[in-house]
Backbone bond lengths (Angstrom), bond angles and torsions (degrees), N, CA, C in turn:
res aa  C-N    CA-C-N  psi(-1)  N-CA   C-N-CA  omega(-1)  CA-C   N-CA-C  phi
1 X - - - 1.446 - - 1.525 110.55 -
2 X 1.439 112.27 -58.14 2.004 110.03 -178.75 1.083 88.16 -72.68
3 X 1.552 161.54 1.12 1.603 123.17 -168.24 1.814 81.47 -109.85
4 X 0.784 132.24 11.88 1.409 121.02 151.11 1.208 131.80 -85.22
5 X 2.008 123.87 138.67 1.412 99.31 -143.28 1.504 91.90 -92.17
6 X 1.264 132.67 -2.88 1.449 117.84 159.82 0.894 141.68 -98.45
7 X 1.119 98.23 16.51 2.052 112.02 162.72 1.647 92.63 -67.90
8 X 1.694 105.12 -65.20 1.742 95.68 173.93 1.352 114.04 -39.19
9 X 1.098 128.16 -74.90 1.414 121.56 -172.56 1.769 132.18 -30.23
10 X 1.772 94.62 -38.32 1.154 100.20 -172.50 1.469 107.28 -77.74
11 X 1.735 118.68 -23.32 1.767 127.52 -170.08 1.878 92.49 -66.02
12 X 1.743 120.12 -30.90 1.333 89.04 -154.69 1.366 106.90 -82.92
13 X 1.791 106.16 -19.22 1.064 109.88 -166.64 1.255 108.85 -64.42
14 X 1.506 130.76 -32.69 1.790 135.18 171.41 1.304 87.06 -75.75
15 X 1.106 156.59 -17.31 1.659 123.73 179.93 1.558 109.44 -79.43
16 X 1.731 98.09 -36.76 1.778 97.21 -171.49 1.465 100.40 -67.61
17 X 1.348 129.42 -39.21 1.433 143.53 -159.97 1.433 97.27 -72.51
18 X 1.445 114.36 -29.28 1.746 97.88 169.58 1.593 117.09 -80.70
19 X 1.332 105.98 -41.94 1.764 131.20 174.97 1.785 89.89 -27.16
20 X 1.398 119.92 -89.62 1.236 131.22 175.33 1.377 132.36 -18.29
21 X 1.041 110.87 -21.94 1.708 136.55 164.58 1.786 104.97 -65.54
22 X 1.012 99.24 -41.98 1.659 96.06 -179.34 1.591 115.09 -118.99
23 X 1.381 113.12 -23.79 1.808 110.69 179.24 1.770 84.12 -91.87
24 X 1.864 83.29 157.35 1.421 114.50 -179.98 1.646 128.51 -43.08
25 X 1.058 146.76 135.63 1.412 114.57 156.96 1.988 95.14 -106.20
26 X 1.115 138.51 -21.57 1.288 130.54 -160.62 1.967 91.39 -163.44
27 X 1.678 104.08 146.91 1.173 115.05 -177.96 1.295 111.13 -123.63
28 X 1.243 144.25 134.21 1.796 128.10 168.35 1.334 104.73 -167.70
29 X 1.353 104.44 -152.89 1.404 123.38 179.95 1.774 93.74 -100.92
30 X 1.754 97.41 157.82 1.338 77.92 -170.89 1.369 90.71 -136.81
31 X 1.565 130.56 136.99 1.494 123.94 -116.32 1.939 91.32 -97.13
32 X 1.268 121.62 -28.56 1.663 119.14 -154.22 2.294 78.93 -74.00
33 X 1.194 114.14 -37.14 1.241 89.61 -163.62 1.590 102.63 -131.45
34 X 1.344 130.63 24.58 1.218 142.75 177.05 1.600 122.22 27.10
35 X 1.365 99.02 61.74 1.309 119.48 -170.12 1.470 97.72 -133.06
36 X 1.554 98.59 153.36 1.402 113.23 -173.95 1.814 110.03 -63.41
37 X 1.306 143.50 105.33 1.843 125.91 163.94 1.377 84.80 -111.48
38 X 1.644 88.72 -168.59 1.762 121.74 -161.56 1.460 88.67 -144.57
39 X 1.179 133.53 114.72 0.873 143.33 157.36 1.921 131.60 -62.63
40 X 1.194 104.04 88.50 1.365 120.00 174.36 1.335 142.80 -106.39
41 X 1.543 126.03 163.85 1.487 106.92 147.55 1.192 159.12 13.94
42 X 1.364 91.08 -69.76 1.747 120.90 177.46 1.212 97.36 -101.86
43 X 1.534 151.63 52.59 1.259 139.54 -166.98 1.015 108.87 -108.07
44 X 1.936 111.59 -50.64 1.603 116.80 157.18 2.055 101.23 -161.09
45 X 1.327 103.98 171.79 1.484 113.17 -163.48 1.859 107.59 -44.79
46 X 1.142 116.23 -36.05 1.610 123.77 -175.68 1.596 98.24 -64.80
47 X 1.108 139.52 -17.73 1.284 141.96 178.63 1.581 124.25 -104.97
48 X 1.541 106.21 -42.95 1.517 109.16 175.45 1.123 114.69 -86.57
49 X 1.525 132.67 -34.29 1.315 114.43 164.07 1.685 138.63 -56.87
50 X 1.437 113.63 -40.46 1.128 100.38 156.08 1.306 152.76 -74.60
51 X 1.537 101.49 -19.80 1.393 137.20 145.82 2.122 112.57 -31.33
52 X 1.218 90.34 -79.83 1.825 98.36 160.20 1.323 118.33 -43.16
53 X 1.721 99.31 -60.63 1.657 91.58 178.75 1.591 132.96 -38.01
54 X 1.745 109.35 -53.04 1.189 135.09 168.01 1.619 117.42 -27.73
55 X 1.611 89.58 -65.53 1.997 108.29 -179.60 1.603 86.26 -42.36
56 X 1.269 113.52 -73.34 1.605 112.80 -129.51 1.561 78.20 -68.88
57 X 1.267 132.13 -89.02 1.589 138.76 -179.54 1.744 98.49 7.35
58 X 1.360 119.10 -62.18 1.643 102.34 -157.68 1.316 97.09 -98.97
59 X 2.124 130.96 2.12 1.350 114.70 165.77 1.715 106.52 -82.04
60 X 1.436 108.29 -13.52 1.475 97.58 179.83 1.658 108.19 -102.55
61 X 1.569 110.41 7.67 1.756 100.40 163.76 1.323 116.61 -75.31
62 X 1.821 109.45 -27.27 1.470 107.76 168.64 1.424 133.70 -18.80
63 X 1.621 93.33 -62.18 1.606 105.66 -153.45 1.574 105.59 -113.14
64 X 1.554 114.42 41.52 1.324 140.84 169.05 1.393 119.63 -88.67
65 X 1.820 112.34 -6.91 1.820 120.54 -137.88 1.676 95.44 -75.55
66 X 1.455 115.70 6.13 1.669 86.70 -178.61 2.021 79.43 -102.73
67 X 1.001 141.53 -46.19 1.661 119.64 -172.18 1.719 92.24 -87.36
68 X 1.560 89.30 114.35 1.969 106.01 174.99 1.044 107.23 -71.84
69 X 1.818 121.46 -52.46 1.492 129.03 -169.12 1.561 107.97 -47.31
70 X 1.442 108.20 -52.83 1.196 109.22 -167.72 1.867 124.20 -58.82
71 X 1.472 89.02 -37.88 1.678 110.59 -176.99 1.267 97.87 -74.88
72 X 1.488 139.09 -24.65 1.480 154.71 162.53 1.790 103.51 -39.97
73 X 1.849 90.77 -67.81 1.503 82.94 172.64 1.246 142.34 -81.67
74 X 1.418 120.93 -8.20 1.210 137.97 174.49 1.727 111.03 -66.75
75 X 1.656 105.50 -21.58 1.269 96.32 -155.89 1.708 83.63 -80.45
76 X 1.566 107.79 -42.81 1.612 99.63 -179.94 1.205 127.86 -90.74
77 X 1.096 112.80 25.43 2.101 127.50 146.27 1.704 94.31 -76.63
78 X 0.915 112.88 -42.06 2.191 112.17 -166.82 1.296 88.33 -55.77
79 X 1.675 120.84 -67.35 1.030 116.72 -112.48 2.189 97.16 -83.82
80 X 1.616 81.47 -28.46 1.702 95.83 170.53 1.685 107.22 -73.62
81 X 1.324 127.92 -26.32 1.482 116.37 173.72 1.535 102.83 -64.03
82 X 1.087 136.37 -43.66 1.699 152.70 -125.02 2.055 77.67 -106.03
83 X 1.301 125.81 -62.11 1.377 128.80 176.02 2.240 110.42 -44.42
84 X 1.197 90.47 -62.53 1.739 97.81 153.60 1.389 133.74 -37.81
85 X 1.598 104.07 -52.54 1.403 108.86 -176.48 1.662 104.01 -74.91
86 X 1.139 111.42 -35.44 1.561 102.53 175.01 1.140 123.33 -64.15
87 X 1.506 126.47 -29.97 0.936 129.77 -159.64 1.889 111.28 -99.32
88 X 1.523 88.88 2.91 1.567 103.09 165.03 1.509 116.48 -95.27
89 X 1.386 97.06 -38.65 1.608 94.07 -176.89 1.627 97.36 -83.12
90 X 0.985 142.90 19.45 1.508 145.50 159.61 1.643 102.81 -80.19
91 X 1.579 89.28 -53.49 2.104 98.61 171.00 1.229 123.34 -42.41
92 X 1.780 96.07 -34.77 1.568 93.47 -173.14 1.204 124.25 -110.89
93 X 1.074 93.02 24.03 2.040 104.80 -174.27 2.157 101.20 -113.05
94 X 1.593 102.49 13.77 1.554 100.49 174.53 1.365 103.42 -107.25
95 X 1.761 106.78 20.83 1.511 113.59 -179.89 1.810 99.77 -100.56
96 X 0.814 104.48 -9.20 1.382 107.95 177.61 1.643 129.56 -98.63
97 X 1.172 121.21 120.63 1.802 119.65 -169.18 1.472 100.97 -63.62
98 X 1.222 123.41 -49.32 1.602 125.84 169.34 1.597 125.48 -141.29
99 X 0.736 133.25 161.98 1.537 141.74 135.74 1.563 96.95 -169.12
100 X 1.525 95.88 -148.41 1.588 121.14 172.91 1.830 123.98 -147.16
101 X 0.834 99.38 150.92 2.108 120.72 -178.35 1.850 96.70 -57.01
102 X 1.357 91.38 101.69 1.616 86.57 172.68 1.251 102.04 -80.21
103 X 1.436 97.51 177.34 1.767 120.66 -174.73 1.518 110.39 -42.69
104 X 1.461 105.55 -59.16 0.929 117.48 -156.00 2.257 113.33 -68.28
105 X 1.282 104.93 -2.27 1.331 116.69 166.91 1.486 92.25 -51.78
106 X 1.064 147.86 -59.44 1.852 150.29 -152.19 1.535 93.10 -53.30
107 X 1.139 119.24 -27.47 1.705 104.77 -169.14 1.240 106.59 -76.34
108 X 1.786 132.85 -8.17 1.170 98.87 152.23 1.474 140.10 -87.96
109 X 1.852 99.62 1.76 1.664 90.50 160.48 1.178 123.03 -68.05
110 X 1.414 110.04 -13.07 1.700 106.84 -162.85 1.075 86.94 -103.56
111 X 1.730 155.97 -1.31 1.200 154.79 159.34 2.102 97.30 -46.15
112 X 1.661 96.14 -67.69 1.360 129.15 -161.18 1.706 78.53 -44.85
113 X 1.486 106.20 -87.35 1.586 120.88 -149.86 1.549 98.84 -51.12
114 X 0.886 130.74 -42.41 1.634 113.80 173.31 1.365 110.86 -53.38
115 X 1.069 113.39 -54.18 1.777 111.57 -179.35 1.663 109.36 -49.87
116 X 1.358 114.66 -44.87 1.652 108.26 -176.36 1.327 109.48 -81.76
117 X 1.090 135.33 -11.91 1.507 136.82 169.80 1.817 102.74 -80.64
118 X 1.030 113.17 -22.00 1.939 113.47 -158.87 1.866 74.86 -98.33
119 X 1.699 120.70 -58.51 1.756 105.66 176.52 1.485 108.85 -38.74
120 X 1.205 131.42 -59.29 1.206 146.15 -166.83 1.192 122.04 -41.31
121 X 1.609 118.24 -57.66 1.441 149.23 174.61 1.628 92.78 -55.09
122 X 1.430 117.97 -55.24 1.495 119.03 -169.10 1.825 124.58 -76.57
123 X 1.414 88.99 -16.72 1.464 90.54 166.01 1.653 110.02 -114.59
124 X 1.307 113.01 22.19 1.803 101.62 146.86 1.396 120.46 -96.41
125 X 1.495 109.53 -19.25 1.735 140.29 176.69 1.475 80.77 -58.01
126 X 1.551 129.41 -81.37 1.018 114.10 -142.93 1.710 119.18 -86.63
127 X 1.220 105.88 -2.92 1.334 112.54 166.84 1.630 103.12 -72.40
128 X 1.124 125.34 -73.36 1.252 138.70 -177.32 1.658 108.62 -28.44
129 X 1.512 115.17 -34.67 1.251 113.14 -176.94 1.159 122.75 -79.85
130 X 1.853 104.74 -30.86 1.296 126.69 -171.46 1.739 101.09 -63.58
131 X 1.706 98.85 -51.78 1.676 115.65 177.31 1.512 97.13 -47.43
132 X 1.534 138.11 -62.23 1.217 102.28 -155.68 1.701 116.68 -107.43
133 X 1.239 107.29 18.56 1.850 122.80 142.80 1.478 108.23 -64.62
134 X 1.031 136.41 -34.11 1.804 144.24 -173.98 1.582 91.08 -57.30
135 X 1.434 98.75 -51.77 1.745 98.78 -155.63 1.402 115.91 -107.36
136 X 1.139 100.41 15.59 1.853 100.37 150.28 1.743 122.73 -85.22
């Protein structure tokens, strides 16, 4: 299972996907009470649940490695939840009169790109297997 290189891939993507729960994605004023937040994770349920969902979803694609197809699709259920989740915390950053996208927003590309490198890894696995079922 770990000597596969997308089992790694898939651990960082649940490590960053937990990270995100507590680092920033957006900083400002925040308009109902014009006070400084940080927009996170834990900010409110439309964010942490799918957020959670995500973690657990690609810590349990890990240990899927004998059905590929399936871990195939799981990887692109993540990668479309992870496209969603951004596109919520985009929703929720028109609650704010100003700030700006901290750094730490990039971890969901590197959420994304781990997931298509860990798909990737899993469909040369399963070609490769298919290839040497051909030739028995």
């Amino acid at each position: 299972m770990i000597q596969r290189i997308q089992s790694v891939w898939l651990l960082i993507a649940s490590i960053v996907t937990f990270l995100t729960l507590k680092l920033s994605f957006y900083s400002g004023t925040y308009l109902p009470d014009n006070l400084y937040h940080q927009l996170n994770g834990t900010e409110n349920f439309t964010l942490m649940i799918p957020t959670i969902g995500l973690g657990v979803l690609t810590l349990i694609t890990i240990f899927l490695f004998k059905n590929r197809v399936t871990q195939l699709w799981l990887c692109i259920a993540a990668i479309a939840l992870d496209v969603i989740l951004v596109i919520l915390y985009y929703m929720a950053t028109k609650n704010f009169s100003k700030g700006d996208y901290a750094f730490t927003a990039v971890l969901h590309a590197v959420i994304i790109a781990a997931l298509l490198l860990a798909a990737s890894g899993i469909n040369k696995d399963e070609k490769l297997i298919k290839d040497s079922n051909r030739l028995r």
